[in-house]
DSSP file (Angstrom, degrees, kcal/mol; ACC not computed):
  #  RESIDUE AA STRUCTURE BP1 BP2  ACC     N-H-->O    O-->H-N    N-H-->O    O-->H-N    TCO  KAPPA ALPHA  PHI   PSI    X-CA   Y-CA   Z-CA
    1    1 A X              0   0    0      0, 0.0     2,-0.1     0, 0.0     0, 0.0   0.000 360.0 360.0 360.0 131.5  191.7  129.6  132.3
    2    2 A X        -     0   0    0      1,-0.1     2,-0.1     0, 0.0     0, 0.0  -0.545 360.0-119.8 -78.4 150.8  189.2  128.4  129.8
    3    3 A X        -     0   0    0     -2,-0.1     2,-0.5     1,-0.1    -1,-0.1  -0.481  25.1-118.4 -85.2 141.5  186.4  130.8  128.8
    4    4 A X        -     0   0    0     -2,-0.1    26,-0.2     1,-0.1    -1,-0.1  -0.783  30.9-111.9 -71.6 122.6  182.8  129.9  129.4
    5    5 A X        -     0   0    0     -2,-0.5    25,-1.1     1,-0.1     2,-0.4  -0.117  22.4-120.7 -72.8 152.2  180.7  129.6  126.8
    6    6 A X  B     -a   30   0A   0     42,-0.2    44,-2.7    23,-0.1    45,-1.0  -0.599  18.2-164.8-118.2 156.5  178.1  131.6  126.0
    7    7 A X  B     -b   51   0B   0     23,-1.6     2,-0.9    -2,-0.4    45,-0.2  -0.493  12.3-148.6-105.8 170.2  174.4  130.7  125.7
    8    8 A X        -     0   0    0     43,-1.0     2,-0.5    23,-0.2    25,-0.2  -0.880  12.6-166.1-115.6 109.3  171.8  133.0  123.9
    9    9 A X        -     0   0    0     -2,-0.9    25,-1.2    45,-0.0     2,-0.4  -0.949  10.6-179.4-108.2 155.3  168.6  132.3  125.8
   10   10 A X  B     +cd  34  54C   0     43,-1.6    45,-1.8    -2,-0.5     2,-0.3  -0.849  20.4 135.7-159.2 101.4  165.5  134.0  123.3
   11   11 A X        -     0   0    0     23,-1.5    47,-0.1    -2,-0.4    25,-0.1  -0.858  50.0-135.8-152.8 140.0  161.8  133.7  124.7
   12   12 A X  S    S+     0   0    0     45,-0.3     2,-0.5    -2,-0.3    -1,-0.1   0.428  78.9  85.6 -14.8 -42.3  159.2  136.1  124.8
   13   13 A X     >  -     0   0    0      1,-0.2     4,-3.0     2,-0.1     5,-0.1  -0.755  66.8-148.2-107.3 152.6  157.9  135.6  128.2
   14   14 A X  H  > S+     0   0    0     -2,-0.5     4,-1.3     1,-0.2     5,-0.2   0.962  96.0  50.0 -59.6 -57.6  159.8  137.5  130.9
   15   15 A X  H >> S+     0   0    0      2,-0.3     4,-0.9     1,-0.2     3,-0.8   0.936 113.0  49.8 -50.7 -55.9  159.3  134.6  133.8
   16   16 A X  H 3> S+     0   0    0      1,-0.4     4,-4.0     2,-0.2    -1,-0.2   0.962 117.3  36.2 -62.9 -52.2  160.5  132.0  131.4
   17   17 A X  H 3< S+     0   0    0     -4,-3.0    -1,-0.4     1,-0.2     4,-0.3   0.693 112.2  56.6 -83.4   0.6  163.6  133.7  130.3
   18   18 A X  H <X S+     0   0    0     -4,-1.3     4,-1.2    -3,-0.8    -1,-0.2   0.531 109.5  49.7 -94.6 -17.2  164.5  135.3  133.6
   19   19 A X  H  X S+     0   0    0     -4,-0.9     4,-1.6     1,-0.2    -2,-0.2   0.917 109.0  51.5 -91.3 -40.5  164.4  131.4  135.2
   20   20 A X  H  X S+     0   0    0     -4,-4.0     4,-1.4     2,-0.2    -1,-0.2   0.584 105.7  58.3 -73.4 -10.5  166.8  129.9  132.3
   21   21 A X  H  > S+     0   0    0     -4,-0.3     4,-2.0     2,-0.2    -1,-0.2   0.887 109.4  38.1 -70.5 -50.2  169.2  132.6  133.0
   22   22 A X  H  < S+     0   0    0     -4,-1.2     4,-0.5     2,-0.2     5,-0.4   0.863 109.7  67.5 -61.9 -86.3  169.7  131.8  136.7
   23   23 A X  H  X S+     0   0    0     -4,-1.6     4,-1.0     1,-0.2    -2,-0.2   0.480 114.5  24.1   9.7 -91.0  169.5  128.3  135.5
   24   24 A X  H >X>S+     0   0    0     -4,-1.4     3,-4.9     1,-0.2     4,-1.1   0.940 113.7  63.1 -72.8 -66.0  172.9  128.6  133.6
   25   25 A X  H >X5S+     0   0    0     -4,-2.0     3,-5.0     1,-0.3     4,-0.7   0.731 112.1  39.8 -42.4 -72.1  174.6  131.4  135.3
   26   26 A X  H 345S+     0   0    0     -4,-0.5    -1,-0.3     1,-0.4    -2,-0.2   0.630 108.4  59.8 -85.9  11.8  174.6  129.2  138.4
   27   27 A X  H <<5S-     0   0    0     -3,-4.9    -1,-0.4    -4,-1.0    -2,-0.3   0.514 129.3-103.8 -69.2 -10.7  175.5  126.0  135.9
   28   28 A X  H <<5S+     0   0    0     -3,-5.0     2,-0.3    -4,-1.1    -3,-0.2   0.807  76.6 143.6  67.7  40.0  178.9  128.6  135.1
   29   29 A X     << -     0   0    0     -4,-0.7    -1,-0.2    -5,-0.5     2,-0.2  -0.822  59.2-127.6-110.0 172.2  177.7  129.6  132.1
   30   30 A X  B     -a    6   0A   0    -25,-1.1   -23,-1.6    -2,-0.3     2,-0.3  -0.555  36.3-163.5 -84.1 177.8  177.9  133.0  130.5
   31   31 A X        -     0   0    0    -25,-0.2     2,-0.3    -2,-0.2   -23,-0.2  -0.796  17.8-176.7-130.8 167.6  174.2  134.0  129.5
   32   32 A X        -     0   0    0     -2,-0.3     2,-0.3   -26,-0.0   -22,-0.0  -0.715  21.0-157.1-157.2 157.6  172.8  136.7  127.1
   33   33 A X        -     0   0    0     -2,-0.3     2,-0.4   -25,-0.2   -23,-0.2  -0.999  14.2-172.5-139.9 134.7  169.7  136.8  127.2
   34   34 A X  B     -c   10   0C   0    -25,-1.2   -23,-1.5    -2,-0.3     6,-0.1  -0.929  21.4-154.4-155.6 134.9  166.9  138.2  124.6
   35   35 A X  S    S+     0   0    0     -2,-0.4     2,-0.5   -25,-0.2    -1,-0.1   0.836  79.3  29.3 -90.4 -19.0  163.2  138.8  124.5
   36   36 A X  S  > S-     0   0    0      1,-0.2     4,-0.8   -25,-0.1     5,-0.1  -0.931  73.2-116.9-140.2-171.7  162.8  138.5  120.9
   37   37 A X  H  > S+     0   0    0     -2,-0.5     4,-4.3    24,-0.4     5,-0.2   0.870 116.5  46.8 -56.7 -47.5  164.0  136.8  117.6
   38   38 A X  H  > S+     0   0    0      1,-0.3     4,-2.3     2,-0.2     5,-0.2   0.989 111.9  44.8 -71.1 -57.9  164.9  140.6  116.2
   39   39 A X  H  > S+     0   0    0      1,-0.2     4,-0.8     2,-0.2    -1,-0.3   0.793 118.8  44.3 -73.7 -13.7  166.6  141.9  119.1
   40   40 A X  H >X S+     0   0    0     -4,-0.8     3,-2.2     2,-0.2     4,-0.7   0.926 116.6  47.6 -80.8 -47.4  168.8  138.1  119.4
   41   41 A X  H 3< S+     0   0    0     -4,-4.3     3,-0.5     1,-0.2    -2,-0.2   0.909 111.6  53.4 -70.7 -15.4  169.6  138.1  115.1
   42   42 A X  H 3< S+     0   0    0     -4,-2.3    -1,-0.2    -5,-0.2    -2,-0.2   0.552 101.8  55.5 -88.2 -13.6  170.7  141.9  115.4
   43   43 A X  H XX S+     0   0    0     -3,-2.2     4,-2.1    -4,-0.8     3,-0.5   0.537  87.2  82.5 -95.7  13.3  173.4  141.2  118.4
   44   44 A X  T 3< S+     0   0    0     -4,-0.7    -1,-0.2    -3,-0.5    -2,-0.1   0.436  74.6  70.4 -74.1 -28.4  174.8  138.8  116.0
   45   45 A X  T 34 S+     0   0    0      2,-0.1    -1,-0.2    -3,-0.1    -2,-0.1   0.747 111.5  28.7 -57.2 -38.9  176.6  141.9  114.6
   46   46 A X  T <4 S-     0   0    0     -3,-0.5     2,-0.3     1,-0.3    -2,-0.2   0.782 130.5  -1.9-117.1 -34.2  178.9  142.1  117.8
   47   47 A X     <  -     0   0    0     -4,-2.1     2,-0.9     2,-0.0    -1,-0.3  -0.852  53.6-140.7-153.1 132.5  179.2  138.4  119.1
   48   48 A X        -     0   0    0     -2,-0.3   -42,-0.2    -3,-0.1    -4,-0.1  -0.711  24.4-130.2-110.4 146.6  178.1  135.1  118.4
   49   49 A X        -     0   0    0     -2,-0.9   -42,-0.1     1,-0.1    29,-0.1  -0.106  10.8-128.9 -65.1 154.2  177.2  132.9  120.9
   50   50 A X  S    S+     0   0    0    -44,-2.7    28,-0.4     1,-0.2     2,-0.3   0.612  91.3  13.3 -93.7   9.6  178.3  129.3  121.5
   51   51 A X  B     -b    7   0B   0    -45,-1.0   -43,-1.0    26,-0.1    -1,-0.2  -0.939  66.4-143.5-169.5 140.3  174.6  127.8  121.9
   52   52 A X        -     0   0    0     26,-2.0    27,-0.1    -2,-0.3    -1,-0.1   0.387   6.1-163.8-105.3   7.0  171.5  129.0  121.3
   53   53 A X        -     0   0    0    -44,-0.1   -43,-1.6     1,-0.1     2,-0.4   0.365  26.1-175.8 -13.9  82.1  168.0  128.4  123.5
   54   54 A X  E     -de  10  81C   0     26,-2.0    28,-0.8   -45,-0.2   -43,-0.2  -0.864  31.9-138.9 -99.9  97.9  165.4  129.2  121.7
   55   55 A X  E     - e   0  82C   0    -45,-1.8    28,-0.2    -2,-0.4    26,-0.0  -0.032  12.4-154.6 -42.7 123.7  161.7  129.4  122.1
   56   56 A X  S    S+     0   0    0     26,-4.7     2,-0.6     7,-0.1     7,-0.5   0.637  78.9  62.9 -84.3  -6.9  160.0  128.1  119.1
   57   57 A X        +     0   0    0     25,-0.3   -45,-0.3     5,-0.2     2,-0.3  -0.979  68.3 127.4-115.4 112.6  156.3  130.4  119.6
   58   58 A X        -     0   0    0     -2,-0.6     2,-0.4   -47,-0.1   -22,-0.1  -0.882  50.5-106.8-137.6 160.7  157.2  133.9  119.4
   59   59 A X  S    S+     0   0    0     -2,-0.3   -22,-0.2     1,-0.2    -2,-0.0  -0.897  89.4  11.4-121.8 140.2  155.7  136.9  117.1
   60   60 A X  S    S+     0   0    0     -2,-0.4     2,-0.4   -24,-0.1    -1,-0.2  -0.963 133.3  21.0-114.0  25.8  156.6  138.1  115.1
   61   61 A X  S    S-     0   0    0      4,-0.0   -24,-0.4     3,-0.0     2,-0.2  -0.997  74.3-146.4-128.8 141.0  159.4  136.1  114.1
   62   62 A X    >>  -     0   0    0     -2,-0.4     4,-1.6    -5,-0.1     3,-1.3  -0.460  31.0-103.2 -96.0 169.6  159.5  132.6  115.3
   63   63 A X  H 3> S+     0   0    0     -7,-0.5     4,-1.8     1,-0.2     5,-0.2   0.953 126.4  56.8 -64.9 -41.5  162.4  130.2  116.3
   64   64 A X  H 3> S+     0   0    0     -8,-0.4     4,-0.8     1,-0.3    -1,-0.2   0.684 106.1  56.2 -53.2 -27.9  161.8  128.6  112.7
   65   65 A X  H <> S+     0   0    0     -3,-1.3     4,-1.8     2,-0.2    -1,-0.3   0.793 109.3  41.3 -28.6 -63.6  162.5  132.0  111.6
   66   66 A X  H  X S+     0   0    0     -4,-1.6     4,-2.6     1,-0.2    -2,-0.2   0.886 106.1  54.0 -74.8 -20.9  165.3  132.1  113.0
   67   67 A X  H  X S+     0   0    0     -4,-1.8     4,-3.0     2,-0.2     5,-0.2   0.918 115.8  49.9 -69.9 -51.6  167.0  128.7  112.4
   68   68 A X  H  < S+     0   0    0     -4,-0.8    -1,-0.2     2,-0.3    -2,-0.2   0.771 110.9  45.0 -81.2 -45.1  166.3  129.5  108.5
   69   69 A X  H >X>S+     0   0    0     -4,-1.8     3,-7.5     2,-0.2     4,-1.0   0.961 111.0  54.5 -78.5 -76.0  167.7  133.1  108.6
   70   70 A X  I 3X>S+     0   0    0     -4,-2.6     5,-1.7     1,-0.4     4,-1.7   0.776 113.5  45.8 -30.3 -46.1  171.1  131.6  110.8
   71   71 A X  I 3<5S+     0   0    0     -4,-3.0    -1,-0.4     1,-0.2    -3,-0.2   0.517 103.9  67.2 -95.7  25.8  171.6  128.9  107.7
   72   72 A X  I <45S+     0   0    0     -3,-7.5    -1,-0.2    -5,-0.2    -2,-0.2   0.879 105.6  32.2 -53.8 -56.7  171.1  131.6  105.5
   73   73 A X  I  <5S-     0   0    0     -4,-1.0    -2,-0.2     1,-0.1    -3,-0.2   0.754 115.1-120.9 -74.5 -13.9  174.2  133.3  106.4
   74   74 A X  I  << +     0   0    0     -4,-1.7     2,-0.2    -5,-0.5    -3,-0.2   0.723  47.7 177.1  85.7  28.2  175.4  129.6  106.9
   75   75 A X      < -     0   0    0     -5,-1.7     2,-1.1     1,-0.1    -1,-0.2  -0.430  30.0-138.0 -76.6 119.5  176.2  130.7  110.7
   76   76 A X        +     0   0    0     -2,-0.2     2,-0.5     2,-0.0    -1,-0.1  -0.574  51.7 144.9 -66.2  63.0  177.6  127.1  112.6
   77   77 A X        -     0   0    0     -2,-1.1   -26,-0.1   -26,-0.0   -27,-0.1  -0.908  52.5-120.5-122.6 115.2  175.3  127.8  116.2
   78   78 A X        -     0   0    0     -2,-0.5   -26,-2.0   -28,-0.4     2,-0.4  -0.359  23.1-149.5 -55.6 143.6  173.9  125.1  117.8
   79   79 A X        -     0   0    0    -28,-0.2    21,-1.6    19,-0.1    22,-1.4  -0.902  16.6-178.1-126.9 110.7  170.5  125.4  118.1
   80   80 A X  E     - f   0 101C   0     -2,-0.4   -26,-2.0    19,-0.2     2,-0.5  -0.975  29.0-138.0-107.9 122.0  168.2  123.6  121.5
   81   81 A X  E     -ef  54 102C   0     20,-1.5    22,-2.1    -2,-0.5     2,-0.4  -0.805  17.0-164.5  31.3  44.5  164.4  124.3  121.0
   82   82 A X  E     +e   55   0C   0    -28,-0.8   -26,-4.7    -2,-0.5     2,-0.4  -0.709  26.1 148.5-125.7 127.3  162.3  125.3  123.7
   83   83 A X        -     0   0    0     20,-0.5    22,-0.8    -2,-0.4   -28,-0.0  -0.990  37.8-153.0-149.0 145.9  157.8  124.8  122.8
   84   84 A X  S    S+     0   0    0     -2,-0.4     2,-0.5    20,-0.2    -1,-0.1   0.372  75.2  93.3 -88.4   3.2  155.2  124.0  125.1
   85   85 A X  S    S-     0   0    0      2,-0.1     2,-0.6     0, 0.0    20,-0.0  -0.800  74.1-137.9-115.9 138.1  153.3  122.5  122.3
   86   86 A X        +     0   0    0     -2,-0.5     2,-0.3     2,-0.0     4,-0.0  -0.774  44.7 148.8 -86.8 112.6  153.7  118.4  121.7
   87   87 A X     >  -     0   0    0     -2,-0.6     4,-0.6     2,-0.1     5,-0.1  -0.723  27.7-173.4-170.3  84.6  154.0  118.3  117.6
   88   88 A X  H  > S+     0   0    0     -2,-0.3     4,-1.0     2,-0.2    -2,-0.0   0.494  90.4  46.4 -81.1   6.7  156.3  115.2  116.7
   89   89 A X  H  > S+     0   0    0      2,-0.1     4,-0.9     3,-0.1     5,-0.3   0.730 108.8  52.5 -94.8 -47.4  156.0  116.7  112.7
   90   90 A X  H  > S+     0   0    0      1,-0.2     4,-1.6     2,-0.2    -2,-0.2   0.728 105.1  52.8 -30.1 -39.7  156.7  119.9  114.0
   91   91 A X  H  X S+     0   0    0     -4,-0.6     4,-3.7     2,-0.2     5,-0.5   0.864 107.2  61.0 -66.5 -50.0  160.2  118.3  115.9
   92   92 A X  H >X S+     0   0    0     -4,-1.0     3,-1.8     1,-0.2     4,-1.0   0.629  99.0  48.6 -12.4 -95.2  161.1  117.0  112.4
   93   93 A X  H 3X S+     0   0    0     -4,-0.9     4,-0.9     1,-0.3     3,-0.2   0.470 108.6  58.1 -22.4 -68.4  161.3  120.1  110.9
   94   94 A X  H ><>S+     0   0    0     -4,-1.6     3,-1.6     1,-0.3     5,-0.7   0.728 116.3  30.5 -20.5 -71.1  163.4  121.3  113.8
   95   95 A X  H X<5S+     0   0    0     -4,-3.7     3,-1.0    -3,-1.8    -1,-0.3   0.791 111.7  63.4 -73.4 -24.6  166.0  118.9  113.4
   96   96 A X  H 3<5S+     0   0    0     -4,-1.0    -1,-0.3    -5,-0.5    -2,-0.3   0.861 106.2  48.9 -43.5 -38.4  165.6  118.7  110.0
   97   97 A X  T <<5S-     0   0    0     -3,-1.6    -1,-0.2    -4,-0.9    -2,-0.2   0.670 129.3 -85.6 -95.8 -23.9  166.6  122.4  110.0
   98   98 A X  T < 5S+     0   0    0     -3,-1.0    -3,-0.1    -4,-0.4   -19,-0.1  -0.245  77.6 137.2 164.5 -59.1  169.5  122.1  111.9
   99   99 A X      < -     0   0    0     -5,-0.7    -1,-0.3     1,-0.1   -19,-0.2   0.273  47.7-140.3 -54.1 139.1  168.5  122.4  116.3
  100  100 A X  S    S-     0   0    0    -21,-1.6     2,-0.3     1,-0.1   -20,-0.2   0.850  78.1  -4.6 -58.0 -39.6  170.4  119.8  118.4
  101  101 A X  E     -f   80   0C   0    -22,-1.4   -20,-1.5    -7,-0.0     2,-0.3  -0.886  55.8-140.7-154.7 161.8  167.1  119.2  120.5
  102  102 A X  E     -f   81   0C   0     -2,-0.3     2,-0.2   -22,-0.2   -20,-0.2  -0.903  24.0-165.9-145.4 125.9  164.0  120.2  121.0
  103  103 A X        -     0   0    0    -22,-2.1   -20,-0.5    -2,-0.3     2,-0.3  -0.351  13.5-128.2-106.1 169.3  162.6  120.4  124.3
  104  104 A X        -     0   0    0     -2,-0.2   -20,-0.2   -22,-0.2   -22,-0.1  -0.706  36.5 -81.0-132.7  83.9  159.5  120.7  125.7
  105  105 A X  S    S+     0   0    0    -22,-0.8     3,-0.1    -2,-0.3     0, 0.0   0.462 111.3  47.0  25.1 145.3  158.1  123.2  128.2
  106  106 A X  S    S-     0   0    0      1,-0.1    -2,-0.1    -3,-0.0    -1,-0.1   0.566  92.0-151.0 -47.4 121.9  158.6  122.8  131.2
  107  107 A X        -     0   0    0     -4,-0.1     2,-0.2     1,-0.0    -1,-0.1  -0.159  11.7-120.4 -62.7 141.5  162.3  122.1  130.7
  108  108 A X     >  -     0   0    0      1,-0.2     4,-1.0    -3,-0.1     5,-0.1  -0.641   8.8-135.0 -76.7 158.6  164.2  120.0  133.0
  109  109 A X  H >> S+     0   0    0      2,-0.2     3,-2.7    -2,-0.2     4,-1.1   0.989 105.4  37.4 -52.0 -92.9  166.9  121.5  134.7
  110  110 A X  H 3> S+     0   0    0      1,-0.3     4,-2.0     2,-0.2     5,-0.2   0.662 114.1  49.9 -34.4 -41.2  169.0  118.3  133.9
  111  111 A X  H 3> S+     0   0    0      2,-0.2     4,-1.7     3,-0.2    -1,-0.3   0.890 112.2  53.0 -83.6 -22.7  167.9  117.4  130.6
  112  112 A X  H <X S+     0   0    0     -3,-2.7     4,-4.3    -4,-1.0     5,-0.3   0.971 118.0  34.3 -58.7 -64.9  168.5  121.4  129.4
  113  113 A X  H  X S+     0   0    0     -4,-1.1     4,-1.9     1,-0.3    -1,-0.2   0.794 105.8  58.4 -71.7 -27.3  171.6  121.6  130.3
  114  114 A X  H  X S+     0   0    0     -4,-2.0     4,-0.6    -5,-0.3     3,-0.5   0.921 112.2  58.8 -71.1 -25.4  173.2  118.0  129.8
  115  115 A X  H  X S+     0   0    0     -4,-1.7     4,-2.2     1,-0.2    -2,-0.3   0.896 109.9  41.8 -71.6 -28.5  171.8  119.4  126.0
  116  116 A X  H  X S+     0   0    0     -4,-4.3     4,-0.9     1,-0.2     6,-0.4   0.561 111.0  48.0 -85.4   0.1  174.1  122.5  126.2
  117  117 A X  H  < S+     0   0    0     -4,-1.9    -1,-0.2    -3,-0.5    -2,-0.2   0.508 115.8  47.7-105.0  14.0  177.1  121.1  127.6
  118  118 A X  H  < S+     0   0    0     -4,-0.6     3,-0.3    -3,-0.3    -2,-0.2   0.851 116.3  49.1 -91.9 -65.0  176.7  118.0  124.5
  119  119 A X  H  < S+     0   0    0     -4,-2.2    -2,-0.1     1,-0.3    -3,-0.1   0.767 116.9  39.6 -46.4 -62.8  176.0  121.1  122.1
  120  120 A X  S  < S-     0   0    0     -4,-0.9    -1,-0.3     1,-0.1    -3,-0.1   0.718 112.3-108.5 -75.6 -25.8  179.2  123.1  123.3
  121  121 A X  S    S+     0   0    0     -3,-0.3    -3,-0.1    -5,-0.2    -2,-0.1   0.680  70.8 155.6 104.1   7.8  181.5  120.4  123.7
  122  122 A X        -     0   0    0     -6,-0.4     2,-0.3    -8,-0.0    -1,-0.1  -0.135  33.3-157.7 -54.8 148.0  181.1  120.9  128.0
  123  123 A X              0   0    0      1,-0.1    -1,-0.0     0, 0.0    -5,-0.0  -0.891 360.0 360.0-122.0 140.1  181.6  118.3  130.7
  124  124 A X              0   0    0     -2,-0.3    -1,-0.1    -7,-0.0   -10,-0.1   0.026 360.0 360.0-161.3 360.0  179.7  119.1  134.3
């Protein structure tokens, strides 16, 4: 049986990340789930995840923060985006820096997910 992969969700607000977890668990994915930047680059120690879903506005490290520290160590993790704020220099960057997507708040169901099963290499 093939393993699921697993996504790293990282946002700050409780509501937000509590909704994208059900969101993928009942897509069949595994979840971890993490309320900031620190507590997500420090479980990194023990596993890494096969996609990341990351909230770009957090304190006091930001998703740009993190995307910069991951190609530091030169860590391969697809990287999706997640902002409520519309800033097409600001999307550059993103993808300039690495993230498969950047999404925009509120995420669709459909369009979130068809972006983690392109990142992971998934069919559903």
């Amino acid at each position: 049986m093939k393993r699921r992969p697993l996504i790293a969700v990282v946002d700050d607000d409780v509501s937000i990340r509590r909704a994208l977890v059900r969101l993928m668990r009942a897509s069949q994915f595994e979840v971890e789930a993490f309320e900031s930047a620190q507590a997500f680059l420090g479980s990194l120690r023990k596993r890494q995840p096969d996609c990341l879903v990351l909230d770009l506005h957090m304190a006091p490290l930001t998703g740009r923060d993190v995307q910069r520290r991951l190609a530091a160590a030169h860590m391969q993790l697809p990287v999706i985006i997640i902002t409520a704020l519309e800033d097409p220099m600001l999307e550059k960057e993103c993808l300039a820096d690495g993230a498969v997507a950047l999404l925009r708040k509120p995420v669709r169901a459909d369009t979130l997910l068809s972006s983690i099963r392109a990142a992971t290499g998934e069919h559903g």
